[in-house]
PAMI-185752 format. One record per atom (N, C-alpha, C): residue number from 1; x, y, z. Coordinates in steps of 0.001 Angstrom, whole numbers, plus 500000, padded with zeros to 6 digits. Layout:
(node NUM (X Y Z));
...
***
This chain:
(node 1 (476445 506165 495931));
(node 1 (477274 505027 496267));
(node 1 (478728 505485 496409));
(node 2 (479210 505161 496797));
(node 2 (481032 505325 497913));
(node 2 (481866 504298 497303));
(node 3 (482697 505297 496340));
(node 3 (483596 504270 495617));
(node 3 (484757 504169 496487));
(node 4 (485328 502871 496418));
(node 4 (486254 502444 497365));
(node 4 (487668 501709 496497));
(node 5 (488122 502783 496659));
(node 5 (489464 502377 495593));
(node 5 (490991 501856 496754));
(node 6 (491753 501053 496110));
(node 6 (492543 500278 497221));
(node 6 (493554 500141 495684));
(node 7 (495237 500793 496323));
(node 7 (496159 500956 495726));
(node 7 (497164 499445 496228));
(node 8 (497495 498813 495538));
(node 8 (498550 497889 495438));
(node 8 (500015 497793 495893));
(node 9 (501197 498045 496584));
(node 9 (502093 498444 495915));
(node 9 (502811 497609 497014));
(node 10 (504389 497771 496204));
(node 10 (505262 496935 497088));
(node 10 (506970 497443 496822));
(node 11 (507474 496613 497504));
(node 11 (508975 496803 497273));
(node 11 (510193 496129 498467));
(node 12 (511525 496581 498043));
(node 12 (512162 495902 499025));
(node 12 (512022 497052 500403));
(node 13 (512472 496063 501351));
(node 13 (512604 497003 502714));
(node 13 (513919 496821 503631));
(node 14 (514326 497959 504080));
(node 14 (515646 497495 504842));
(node 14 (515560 496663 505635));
(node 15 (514944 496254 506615));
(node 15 (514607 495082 507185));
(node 15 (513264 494520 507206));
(node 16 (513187 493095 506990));
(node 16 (512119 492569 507598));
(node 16 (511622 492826 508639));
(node 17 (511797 493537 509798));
(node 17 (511221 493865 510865));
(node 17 (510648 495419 510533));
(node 18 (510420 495852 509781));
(node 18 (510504 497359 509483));
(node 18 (510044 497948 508246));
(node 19 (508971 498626 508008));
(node 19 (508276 498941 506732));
(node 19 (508747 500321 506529));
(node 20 (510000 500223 506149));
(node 20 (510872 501460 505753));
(node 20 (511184 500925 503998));
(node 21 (510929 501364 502828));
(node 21 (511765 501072 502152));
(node 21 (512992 501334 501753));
(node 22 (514009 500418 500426));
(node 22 (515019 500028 500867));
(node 22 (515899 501602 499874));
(node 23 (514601 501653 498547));
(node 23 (514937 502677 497738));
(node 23 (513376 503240 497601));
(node 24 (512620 503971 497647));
(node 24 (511771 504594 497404));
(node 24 (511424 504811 495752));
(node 25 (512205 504812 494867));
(node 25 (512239 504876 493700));
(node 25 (511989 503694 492805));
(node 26 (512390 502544 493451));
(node 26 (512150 501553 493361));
(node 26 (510720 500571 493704));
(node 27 (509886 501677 494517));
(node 27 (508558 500777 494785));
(node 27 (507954 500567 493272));
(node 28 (507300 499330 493342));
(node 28 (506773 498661 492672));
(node 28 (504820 498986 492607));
(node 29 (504445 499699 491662));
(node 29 (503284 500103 491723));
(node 29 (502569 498722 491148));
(node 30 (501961 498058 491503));
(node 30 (500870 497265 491286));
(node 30 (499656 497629 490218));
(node 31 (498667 498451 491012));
(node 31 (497763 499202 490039));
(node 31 (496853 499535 491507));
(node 32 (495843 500204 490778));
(node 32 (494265 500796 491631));
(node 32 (493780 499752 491095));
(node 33 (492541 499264 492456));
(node 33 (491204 498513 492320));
(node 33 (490211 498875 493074));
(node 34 (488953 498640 492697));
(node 34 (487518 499082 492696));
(node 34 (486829 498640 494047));
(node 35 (487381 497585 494501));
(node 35 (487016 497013 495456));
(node 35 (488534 496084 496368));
(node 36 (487832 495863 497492));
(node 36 (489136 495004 498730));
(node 36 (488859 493632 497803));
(node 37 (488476 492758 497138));
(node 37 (488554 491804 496889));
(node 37 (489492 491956 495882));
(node 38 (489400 492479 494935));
(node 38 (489899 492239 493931));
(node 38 (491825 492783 493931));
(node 39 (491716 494016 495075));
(node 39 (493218 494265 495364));
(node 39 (493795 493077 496030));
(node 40 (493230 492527 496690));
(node 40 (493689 491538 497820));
(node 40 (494212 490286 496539));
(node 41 (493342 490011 495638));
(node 41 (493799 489607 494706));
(node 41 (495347 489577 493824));
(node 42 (495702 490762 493625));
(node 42 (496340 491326 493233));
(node 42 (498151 491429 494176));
(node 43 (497269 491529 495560));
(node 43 (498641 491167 496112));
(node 43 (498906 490334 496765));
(node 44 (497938 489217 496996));
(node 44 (498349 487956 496806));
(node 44 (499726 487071 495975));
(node 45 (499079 488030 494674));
(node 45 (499937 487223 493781));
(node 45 (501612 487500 493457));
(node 46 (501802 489022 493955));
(node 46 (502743 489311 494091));
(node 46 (503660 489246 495442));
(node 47 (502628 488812 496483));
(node 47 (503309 488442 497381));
(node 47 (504103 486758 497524));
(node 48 (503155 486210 497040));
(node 48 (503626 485092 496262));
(node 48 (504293 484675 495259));
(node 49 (504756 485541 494840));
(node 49 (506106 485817 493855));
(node 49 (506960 486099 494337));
(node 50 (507102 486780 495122));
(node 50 (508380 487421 495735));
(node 50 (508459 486606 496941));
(node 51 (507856 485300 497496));
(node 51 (507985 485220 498888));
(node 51 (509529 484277 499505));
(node 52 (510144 484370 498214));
(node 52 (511606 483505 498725));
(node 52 (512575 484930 499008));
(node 53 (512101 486167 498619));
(node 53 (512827 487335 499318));
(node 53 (511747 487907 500666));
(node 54 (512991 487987 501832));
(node 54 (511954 488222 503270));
(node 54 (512259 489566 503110));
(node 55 (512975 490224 502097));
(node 55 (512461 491899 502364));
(node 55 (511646 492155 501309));
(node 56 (511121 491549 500601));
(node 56 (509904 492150 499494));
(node 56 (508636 492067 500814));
(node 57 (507863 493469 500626));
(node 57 (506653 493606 500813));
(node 57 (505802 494096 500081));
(node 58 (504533 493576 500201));
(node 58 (503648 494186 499131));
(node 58 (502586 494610 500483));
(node 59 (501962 495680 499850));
(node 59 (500768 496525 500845));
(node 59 (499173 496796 500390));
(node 60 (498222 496665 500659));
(node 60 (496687 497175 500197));
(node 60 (497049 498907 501313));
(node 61 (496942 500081 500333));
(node 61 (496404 500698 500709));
(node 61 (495124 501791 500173));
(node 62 (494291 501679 501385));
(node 62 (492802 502172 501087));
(node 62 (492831 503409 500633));
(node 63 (492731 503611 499755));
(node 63 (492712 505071 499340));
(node 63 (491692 506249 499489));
(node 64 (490559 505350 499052));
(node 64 (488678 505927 499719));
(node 64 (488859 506535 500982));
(node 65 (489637 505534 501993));
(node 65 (489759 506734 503036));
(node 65 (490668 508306 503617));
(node 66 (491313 508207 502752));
(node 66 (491978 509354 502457));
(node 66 (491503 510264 501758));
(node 67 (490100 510261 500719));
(node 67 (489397 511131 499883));
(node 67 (488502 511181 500547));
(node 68 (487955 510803 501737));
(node 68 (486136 511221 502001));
(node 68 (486382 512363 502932));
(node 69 (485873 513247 501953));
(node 69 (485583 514298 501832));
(node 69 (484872 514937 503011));
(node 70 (483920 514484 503400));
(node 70 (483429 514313 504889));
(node 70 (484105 514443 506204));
(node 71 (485253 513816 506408));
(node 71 (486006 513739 507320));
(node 71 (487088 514525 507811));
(node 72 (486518 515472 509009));
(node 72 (487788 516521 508840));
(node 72 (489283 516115 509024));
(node 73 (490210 517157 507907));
(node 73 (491745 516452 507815));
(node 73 (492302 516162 509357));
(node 74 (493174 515734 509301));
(node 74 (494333 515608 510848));
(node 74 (495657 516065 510310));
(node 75 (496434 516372 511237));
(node 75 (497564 516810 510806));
(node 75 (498354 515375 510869));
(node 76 (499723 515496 510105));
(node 76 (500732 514340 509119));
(node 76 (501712 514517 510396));
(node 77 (502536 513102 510055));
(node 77 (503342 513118 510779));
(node 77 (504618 513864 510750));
(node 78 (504974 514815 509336));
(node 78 (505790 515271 508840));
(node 78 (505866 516452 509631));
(node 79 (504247 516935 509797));
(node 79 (504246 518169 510349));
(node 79 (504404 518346 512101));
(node 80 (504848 517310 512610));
(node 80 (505183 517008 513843));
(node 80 (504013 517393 514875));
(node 81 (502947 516989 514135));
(node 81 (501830 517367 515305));
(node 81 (500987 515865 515540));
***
């Protein structure tokens, strides 16, 4: 069975138009969850906390797909390829 883990996280961003954050040091870790329901959960609620600030974002990201192991790597955008 294929565990499927989904990371939480959020923070401010320099603009609302733009998923740059505002301090990097400052993101807001949420937690890991086991499944998409239960993260979605999770940032629901913090999106709903924060939703009278239009630069708080909160994010689900899938993490399972970044570990399967199976899938050959690609190169990053860092590495300009």
């Amino acid at each position: 069975m294929t565990q499927r883990l989904h990371l939480v996280f959020g923070g401010e961003l320099v603009s609302p138009s733009k998923n740059v954050f505002k301090d990097v040091s400052k993101i807001h870790i949420v937690g890991m969850y086991p499944d998409y329901a239960s993260a979605f959960s999770a940032w629901k609620g913090e999106a709903q906390r924060t939703v009278d600030n239009a630069h708080m974002r909160y994010f689900i990201a899938h993490i399972h797909r970044l570990r399967d192991e199976e899938t050959p790597g690609s190169a990053t955008e860092e590495l300009g390829n």
